[in-house]
C-alpha positions, 0 to 999 in steps of 0.5 A: 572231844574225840573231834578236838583230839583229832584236829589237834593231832592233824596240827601236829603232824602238820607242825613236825612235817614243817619241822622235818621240811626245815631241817632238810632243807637246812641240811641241803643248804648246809651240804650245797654251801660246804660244797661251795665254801671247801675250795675257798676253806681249803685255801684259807687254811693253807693261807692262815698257816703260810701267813701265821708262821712266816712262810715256815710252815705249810700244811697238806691234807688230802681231804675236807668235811664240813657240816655248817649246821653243826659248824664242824669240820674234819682234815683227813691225810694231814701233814704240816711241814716245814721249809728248809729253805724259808728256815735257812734264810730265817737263820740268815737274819737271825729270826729262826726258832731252836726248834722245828716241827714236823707233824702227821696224823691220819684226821684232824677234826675242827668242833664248832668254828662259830661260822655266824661270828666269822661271817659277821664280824671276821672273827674265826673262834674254834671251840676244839682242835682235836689230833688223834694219834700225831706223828711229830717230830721235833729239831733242836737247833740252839742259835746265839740270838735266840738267847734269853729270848721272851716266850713271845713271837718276834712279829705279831702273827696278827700283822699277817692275818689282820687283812682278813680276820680281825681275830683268830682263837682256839679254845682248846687243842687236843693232841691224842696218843702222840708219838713224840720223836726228838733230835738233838741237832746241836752235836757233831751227830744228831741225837734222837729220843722218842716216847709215845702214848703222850698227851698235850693240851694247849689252852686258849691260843690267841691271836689278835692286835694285843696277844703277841705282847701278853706276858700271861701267855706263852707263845700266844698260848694261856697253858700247856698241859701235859699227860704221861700215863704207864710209859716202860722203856729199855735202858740202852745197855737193856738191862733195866727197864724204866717204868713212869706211871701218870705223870702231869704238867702244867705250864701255867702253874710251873708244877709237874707230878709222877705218881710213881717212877721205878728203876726195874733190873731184868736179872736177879741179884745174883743172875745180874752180875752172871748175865755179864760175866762180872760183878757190878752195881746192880741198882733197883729203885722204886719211887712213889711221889716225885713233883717238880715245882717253878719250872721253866717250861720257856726255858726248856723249849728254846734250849732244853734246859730243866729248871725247877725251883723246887724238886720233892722225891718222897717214900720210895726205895733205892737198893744197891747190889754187887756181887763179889764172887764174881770176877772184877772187870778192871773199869776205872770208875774215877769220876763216876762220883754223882756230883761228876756224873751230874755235869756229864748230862747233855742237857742243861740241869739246875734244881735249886732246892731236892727234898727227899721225904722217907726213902730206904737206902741200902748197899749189899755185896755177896762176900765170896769168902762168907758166901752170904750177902751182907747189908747196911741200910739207911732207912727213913731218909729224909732231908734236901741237897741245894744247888743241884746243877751242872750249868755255868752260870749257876756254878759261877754263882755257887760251885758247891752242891750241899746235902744235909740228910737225917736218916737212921742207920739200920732202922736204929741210930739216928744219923745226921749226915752231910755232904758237900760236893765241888761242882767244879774240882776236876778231882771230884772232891768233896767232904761229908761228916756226921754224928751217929746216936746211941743203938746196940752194936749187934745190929750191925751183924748183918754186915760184919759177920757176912763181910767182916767175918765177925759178930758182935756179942755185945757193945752199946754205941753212945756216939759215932761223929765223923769229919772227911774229905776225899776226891778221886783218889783219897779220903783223909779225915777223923773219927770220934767213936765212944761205946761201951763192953765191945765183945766180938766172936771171930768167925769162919767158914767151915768147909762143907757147913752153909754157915760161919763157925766161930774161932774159938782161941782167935776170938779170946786172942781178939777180945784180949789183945786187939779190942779195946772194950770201952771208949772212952777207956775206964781211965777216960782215954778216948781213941781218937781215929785218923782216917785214910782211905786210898780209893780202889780205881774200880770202886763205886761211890758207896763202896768208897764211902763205906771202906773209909768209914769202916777204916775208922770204925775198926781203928777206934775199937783197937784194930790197928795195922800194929795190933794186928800184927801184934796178933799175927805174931802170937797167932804164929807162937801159937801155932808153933807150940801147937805144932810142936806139941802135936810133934811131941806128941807124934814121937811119943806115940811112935815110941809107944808103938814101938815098944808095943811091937817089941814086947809082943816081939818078945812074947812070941819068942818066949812061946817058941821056945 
């Protein structure tokens, strides 16, 4: 037994020994023929890019590693670089592309090129292109010929590799950590955006007799996939930083994700206006779901235009501030409104469909008068804007951009708002309507007392409808507003006290003359509101929309220009009798003190005598 044992570890020995013999001289073998193939290798990928992209590109690389047992292969010190020359006679016969690459990066590694299929069968199949950390910078230059032009090549790249391969593929390519730079050439100057830490995938590119004319691919490619994770970047002006967190395309699906986007101010509310010296919007967003779907990725590559079927921003938050204290930069905001800022974008933008699910809208300003910041919000928005483009060609289709929107008006009454914006009026005009349901009035304190100086006691909306129109200048519309038992305390600032103090008589004056408490009245007169609202040249676009609806809000519960000047007046009679009373009162204590020295005058005279 022991002997048996023996024999059949002297076999196995024998057998690892063959084993380790093989594979070393597999091993020589492989080293010996990647020694003798790198010259020929080394030619025949300079050749294949030369002959694969027209003569526009060649490539460098400073080294080369191949290990045929494992088929794996390395490039060290890349750089794929374009020809001007080749690319301005490109130009000449109209061939060109818009878009130019120029590409760096320290390794580029080939996994598994199936070397047995392309000895055999002159068929080159790569497993994995991997580029870690690239360098790329890429030109925009937009031609004429090149319009609506299919994401396909001109000429086959096979009629330039078909003399020695009969097929070429990439399974997958990997670009690591890219650092992306692009310029836009098609200014008077050129343009330059980068980003870094961008991921791209390109799957499945192919060249062979048939892949040029496949209308699945793009670009001789099945998908192209893209990853974005935790990108901050400064905005120009630096005062706010733009966060992006996981965004994911893929071009096969047309869908892009974020899962979440936010518009960071670097100062606080009041530090903002402060840091320049003057009060101005201070905006703070947070968005946690945004996708994108239908997007022509083909589109967006020949000419940096952004089409989407369909856009969907959901639960997040949009916050306005300004500070009023502060002193007004004379900065005319005239054709700032969104739909004007919209066709000021450089690159083309047309977003068929925009839903909006859950997002908390508020606007405050910090009132020098109160010293307190007032607020009204717009919470659980929800609803969709069409049409949201600045191109020619959809406008001349379709010049407006619609918006119908459901949201409720400090957390309370529903609100159904709509928008219609002109794309194409050099005016910026638009209009907007909508109906408010039933709330307490006193919810709106937290902007009438703070702005208005006013506080609501009591008063119940059942209906609040508006119908406007404005531009640049002016909003002129109606507005139908029915409550009940309005009741409202005049305030004011006490010196010395950090709040508002009520006006005891201003406030009986107001609830007596000015306000009317039911509207309908008990007589079933209903006060209609004519609305017109000239635009302040420096007031932003919430600002307008907010002065004009608060310009028919008061002139339907009573506060007219008359009546107002109706209790100017008495206010003035008031404080006439209260001054001559307090005159009265003067002489009447003067005469009184009067009499009192003169009695005591007599008393002293009585007692020297």
């Amino acid at each position: 037994m022991i002997e048996k044992l023996r024999k059949h570890k002297k076999i196995l020995i024998r057998i690892g020994l063959c084993l380790l013999a093989v594979v070393l001289v597999m091993s020589l073998t492989s080293r010996y023929l990647a020694y003798k193939f790198k010259p020929l290798v080394k030619a025949q990928i300079k050749e294949l890019v030369l002959r694969s992209t027209d003569s526009l590109y060649h490539i460098e690389f400073s080294g080369i590693r191949m290990n045929l047992l494992t088929a794996n292969a390395a490039l060290t010190g890349v750089k794929v670089i374009p020809d001007q020359r080749i690319f301005k006679k490109l130009i000449a016969s109209k061939k060109a592309p818009n878009n130019i690459y120029h590409l760096e990066l320290e390794k580029l590694e080939i996994r598994n090129f199936h070397l047995y299929t392309f000895l055999r069968h002159r068929k080159l199949n790569i497993t994995e292109l991997r580029l870690d950390h690239p360098d790329v910078v890429m030109t925009n230059q937009q031609f004429a010929f090149n319009e609506d032009k299919p994401p396909r090549p001109n000429t086959s790249p096979f009629d330039y590799i078909s003399e020695y391969l009969k097929e070429f593929s990439i399974h997958t390519i990997n670009f690591n950590n890219i650092s992306f730079k692009y310029i836009n050439n098609n200014g008077l100057k050129p343009q330059a955006d980068s980003v870094k830490n961008l991921n791209i995938t390109l799957k499945d590119y192919l060249i062979d007799p048939h892949s040029s004319v496949d209308k699945k691919r793009l670009y001789l490619l099945k998908d192209v996939v893209i990853n974005l994770n935790n990108y901050t970047f400064a905005t120009p002006d630096s005062l706010y930083h733009i966060r992006l967190n996981q965004l994911d395309f893929s071009a096969s699906s047309g869908k892009l994700n974020i899962q979440s986007l936010a518009v960071i101010p670097r100062y606080t509310e009041m530090e903002f206006g402060k840091s320049l010296g003057y009060s101005k919007d201070r905006y703070e967003i947070q968005m946690s779901d945004l996708s994108l779907e239908g997007i022509n990725l083909p589109l967006y590559i020949l000419k940096q235009e952004l089409f989407a079927k369909e856009m969907t921003v959901a639960n997040g938050s949009v916050k306005v501030f300004n500070n009023k204290a502060l002193p007004k930069l004379i900065r005319e905001k005239i054709g700032r409104f969104p739909h004007q800022l919209l066709q000021r974008v450089n690159g083309k933008l047309s977003i068929k469909k925009l839903n909006l699910s859950n997002i908390d809208i508020s606007y405050s300003e910090y009132d020098n008068d109160s010293q307190q910041k007032g607020t009204i919000t717009f919470e659980n928005t929800s609803g969709s804007f069409s049409n949201v483009t600045n191109t020619s060609k959809d406008k001349a289709k379709n010049p407006w951009m619609t918006a119908d929107l459901t949201t409720y008006l400090m957390g309370r009454g529903k609100l159904n708002v709509g928008f219609k914006f002109n794309l194409d009026a050099k005016d910026g005009a638009f209009s907007y309507s909508g109906i408010l349901g039933e709330m307490d009035g006193r919810v709106l304190n937290r902007i009438t007392r703070p702005l208005g100086m006013i506080a609501i006691k009591s008063g119940e909306v059942k209906r609040l409808e508006f119908q406007v129109d404005a531009n640049d200048r002016v909003a002129n519309g109606r507005m139908k507003f029915e409550y009940n038992e309005l009741s409202v305390n005049l305030l004011k600032k006490e010196a010395g006290e950090n709040r508002l103090v009520r006006q005891g008589w201003m406030s009986f004056l107001a609830n007596a003359m000015i306000l009317n408490p039911n509207n309908p009245s008990k007589e079933g007169e209903l006060v209609t509101a004519v609305i017109h609202e000239e635009r302040a040249r420096d007031g932003s676009f919430f600002h307008f929309i907010w002065k004009s609806l608060f310009q028919g809000i008061r002139h339907s519960v009573g506060v007219t220009e008359e009546k107002e000047q109706k209790i100017k007046t008495q206010i003035a009679k008031f404080e006439q009798m209260k001054h001559d009373r307090e005159a009265r009162q003067a002489r009447r204590e003067k005469r009184r003190l009067l009499r009192e020295r003169l009695q005591r005058e007599r008393l002293k005279t009585r007692k020297s005598h």
